[in-house]
ROZAMI-461271 format. One line per 5 residues: number of its first residue (from 1); their letters; for each residue z, x, y of N, C-alpha, C. Coordinates in nm, 3 decimals, padded with zeros to 5 digits, m for minus. Layout:
BEGIN
NUM) A) Z,X,Y,Z,X,Y,Z,X,Y; ...
// end
This chain:
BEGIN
1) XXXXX) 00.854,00.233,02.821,00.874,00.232,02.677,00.741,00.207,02.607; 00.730,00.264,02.495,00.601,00.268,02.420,00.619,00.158,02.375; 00.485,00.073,02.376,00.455,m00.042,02.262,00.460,m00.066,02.115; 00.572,m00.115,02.050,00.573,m00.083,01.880,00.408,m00.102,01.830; 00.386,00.003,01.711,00.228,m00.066,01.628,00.248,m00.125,01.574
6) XXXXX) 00.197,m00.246,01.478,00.235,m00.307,01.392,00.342,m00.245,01.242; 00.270,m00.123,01.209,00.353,m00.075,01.080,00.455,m00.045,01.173; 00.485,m00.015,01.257,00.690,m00.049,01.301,00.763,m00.150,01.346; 00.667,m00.245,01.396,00.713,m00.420,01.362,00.718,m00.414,01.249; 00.660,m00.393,01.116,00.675,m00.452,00.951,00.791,m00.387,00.968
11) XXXXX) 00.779,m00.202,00.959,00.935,m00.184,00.890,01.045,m00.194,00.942; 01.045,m00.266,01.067,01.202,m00.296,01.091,01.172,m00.492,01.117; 01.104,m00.513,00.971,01.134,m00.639,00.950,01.108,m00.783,01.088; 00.985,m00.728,01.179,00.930,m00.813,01.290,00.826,m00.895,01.251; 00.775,m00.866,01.163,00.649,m00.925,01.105,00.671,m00.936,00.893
16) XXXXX) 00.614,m01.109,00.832,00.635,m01.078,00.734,00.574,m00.985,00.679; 00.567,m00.959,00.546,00.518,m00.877,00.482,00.508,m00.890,00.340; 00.441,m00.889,00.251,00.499,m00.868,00.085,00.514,m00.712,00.029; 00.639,m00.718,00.059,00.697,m00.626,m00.003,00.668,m00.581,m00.139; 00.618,m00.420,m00.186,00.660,m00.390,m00.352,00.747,m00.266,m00.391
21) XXXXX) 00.778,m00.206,m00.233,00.892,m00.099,m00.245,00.932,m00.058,m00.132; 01.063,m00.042,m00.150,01.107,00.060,m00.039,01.206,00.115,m00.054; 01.227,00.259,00.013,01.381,00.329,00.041,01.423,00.343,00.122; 01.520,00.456,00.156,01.552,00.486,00.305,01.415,00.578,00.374; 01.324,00.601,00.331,01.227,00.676,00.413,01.073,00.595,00.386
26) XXXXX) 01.048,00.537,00.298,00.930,00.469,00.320,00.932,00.295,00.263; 00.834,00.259,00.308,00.809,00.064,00.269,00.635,00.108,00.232; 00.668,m00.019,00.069,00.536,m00.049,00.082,00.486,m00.169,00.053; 00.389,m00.218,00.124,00.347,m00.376,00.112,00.200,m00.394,00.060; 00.210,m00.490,00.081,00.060,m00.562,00.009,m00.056,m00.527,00.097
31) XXXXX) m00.176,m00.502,00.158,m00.255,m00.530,00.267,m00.287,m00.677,00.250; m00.297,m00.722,00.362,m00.348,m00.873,00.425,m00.472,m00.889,00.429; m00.581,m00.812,00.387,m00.727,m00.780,00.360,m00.758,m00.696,00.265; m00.752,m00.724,00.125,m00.715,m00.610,00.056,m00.862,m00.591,m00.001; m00.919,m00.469,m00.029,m01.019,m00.453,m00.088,m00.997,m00.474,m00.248
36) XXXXX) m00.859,m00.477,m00.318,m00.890,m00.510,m00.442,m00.758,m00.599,m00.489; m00.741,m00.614,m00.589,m00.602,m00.729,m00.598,m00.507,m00.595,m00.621; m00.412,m00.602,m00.567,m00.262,m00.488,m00.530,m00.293,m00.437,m00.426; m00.429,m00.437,m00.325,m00.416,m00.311,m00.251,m00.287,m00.300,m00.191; m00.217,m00.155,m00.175,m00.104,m00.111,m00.113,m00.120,m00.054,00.017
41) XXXXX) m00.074,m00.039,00.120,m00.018,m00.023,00.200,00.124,00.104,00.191; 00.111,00.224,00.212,00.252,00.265,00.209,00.287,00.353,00.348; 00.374,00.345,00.416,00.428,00.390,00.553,00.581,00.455,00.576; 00.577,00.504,00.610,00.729,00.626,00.675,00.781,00.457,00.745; 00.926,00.472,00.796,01.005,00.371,00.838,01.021,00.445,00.974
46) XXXXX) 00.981,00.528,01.009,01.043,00.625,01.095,00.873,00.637,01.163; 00.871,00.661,01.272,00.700,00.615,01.338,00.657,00.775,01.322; 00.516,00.841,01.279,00.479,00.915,01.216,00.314,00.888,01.272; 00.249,00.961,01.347,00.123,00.911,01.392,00.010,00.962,01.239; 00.012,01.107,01.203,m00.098,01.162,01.141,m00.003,01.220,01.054
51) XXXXX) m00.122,01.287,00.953,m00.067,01.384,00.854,m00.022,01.531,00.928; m00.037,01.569,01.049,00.005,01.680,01.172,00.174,01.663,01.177; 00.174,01.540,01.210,00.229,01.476,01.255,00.419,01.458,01.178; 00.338,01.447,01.069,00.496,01.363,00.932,00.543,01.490,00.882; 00.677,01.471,00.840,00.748,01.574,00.812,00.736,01.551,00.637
56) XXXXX) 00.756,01.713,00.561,00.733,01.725,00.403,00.768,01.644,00.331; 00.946,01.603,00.320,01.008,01.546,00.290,00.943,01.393,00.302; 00.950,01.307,00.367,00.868,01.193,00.362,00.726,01.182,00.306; 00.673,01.275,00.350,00.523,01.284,00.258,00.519,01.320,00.147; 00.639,01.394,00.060,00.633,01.364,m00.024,00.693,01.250,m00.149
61) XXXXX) 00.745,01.177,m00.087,00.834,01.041,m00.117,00.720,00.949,m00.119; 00.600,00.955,00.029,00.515,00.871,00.021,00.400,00.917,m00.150; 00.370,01.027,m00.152,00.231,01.052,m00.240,00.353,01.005,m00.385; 00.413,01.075,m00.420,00.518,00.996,m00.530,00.523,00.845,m00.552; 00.538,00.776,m00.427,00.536,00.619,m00.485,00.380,00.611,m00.508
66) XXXXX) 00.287,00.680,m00.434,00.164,00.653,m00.444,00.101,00.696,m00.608; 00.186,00.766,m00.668,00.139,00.804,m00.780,00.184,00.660,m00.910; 00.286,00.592,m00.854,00.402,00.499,m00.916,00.292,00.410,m00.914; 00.300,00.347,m00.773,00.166,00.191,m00.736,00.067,00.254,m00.835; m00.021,00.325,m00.855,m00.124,00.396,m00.876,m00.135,00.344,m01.070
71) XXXXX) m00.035,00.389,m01.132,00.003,00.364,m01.272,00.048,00.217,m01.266; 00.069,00.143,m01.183,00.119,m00.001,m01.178,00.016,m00.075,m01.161; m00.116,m00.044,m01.076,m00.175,m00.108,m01.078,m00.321,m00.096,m01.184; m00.297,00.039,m01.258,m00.418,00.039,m01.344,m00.357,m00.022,m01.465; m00.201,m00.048,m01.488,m00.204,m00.131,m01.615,m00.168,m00.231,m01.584
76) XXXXX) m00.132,m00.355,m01.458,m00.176,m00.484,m01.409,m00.299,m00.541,m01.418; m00.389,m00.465,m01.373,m00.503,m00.498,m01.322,m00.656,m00.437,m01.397; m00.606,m00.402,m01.481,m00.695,m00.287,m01.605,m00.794,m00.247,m01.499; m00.771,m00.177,m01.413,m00.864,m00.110,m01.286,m00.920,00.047,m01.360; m01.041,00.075,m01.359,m01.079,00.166,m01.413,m01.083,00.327,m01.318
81) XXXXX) m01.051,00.288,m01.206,m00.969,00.427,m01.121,m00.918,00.382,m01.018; m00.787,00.469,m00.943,m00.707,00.444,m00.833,m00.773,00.504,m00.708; m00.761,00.433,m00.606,m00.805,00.497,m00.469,m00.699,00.530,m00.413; m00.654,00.632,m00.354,m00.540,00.673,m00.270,m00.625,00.748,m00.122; m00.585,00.710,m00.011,m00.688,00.745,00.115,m00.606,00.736,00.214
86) XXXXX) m00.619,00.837,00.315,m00.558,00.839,00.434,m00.657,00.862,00.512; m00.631,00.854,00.645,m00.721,00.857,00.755,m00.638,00.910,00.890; m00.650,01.058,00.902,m00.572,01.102,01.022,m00.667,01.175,01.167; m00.619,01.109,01.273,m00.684,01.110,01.351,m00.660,01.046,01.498; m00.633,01.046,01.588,m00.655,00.912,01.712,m00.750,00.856,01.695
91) XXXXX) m00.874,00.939,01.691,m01.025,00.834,01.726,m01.048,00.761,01.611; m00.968,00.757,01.485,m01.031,00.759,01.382,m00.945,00.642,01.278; m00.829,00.643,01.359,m00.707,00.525,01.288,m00.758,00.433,01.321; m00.734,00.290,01.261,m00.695,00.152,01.327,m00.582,00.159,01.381; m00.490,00.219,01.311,m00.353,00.181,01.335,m00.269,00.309,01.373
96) XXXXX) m00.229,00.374,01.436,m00.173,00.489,01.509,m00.033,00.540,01.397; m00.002,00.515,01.302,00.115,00.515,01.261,00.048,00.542,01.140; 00.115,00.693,01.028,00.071,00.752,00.935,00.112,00.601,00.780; 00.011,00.656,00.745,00.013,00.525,00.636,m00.150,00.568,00.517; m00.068,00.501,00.406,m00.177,00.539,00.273,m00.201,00.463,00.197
101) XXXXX) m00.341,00.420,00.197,m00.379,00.292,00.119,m00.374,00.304,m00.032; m00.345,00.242,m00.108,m00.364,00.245,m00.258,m00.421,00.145,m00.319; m00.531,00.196,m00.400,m00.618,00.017,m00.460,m00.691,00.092,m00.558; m00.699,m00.025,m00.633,m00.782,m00.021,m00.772,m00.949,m00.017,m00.731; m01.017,m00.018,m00.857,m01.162,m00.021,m00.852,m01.191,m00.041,m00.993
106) XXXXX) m01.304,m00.096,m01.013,m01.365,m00.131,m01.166,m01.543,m00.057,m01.068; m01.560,00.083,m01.207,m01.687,00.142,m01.210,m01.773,00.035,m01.135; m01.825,m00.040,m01.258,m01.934,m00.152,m01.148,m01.915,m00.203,m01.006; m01.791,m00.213,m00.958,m01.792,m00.252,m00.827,m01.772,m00.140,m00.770; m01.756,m00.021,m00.801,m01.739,00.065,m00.682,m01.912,00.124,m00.713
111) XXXXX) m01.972,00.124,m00.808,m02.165,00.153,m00.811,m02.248,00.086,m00.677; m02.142,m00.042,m00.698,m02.239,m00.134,m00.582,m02.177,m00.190,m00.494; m02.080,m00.089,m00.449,m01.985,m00.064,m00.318,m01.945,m00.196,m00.294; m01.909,m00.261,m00.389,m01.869,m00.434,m00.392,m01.711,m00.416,m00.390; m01.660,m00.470,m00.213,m01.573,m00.463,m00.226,m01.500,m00.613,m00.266
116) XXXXX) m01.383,m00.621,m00.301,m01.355,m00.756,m00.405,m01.245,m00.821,m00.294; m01.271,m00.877,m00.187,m01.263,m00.930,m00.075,m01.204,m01.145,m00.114; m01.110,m01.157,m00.187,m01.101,m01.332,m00.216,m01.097,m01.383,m00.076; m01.156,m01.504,m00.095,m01.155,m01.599,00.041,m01.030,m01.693,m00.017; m00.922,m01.662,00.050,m00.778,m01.749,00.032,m00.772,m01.824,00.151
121) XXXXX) m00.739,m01.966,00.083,m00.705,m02.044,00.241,m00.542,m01.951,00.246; m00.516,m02.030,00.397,m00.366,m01.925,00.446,m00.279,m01.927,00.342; m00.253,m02.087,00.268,m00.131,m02.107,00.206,m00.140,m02.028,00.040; m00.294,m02.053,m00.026,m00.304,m01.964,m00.123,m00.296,m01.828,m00.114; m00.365,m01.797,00.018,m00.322,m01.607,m00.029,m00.208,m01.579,00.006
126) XXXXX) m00.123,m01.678,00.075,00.045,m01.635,00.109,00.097,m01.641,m00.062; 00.088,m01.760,m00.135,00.144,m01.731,m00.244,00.053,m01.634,m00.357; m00.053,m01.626,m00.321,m00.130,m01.470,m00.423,m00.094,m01.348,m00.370; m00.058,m01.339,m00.260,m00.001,m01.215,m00.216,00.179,m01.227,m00.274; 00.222,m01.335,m00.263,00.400,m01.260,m00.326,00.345,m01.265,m00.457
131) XXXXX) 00.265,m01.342,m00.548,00.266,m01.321,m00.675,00.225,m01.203,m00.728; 00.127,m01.169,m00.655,00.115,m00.999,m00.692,00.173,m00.894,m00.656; 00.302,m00.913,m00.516,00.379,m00.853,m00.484,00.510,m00.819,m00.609; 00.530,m00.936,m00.669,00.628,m00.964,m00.778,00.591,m00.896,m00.894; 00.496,m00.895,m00.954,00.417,m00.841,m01.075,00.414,m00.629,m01.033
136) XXXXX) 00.389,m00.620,m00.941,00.375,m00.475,m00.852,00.523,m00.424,m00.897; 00.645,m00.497,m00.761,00.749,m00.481,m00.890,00.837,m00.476,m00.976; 00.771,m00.588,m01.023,00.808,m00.530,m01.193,00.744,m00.424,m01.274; 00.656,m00.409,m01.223,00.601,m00.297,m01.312,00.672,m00.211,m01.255; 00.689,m00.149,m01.111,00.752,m00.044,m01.065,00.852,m00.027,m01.117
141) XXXXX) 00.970,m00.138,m01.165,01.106,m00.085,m01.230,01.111,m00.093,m01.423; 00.980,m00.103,m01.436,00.939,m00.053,m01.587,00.938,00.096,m01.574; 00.845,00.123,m01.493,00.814,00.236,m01.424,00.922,00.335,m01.441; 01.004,00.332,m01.376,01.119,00.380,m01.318,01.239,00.415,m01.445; 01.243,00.281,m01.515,01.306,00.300,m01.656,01.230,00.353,m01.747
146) XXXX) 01.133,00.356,m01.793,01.053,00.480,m01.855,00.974,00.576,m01.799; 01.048,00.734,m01.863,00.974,00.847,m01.809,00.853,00.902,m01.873; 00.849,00.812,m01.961,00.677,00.821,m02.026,00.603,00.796,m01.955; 00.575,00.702,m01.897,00.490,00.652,m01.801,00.402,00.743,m01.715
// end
């Protein structure tokens, strides 16, 4: 039997996580090293190595929430552009299991490739991570109730 990766310990709930969405086809959480405050995390529930790999239907459920986080976090976080990035590959993953980062940036720190890295002891970034998990969403079901957005 194959060894679970971590993103299939998270989505069948083996490992915590801070949660800011999910359905029946994808979860998305906080990263535990985030390059900016929200970075996202978003993953298939269903194990998915590459973009080769994932079927339409899920990929497009994933780039959709990615467009959602994306508008959630530039009016949380007044972030002056969204990063959305994948990385498909064996030699080239950390993590073997298809997945898409989402994070903010402010011009000046991305000029001087300053990534915005907080030093949290364990117990503070456990509660800065649900607090920004919580704020994520709520915005998402603002989101959701207005189609202006």
């Amino acid at each position: 039997m194959k060894k679970k990766d971590v993103f299939c310990k998270i989505s069948n709930n083996e490992l915590q996580n801070y949660k800011v969405f999910e359905n029946d086809n994808i979860l998305a959480f906080l990263d535990i090293e985030p390059f900016s405050e929200g970075h996202t995390i978003i993953i298939p529930k269903k194990h998915f190595n590459d973009i080769e790999d994932i079927n339409d239907e899920v990929l497009s459920d994933i780039m959709i929430v990615s467009k959602k986080i994306s508008k959630a976090l530039k009016n949380i976080f007044n972030y002056d552009g969204i990063i959305i990035h994948h990385v498909s590959g064996e030699k080239m993953q950390d993590i073997r299991h298809f997945h898409v980062h989402v994070y903010g940036k402010n011009i000046v720190a991305h000029q001087n490739n300053l990534h915005l890295k907080k030093d949290y002891s364990s117990k503070d970034k456990q509660n800065a991570l649900k607090d920004i998990a919580e704020k994520i969403k709520k915005k998402l079901n603002m989101i959701a109730m207005d189609k202006s957005y």
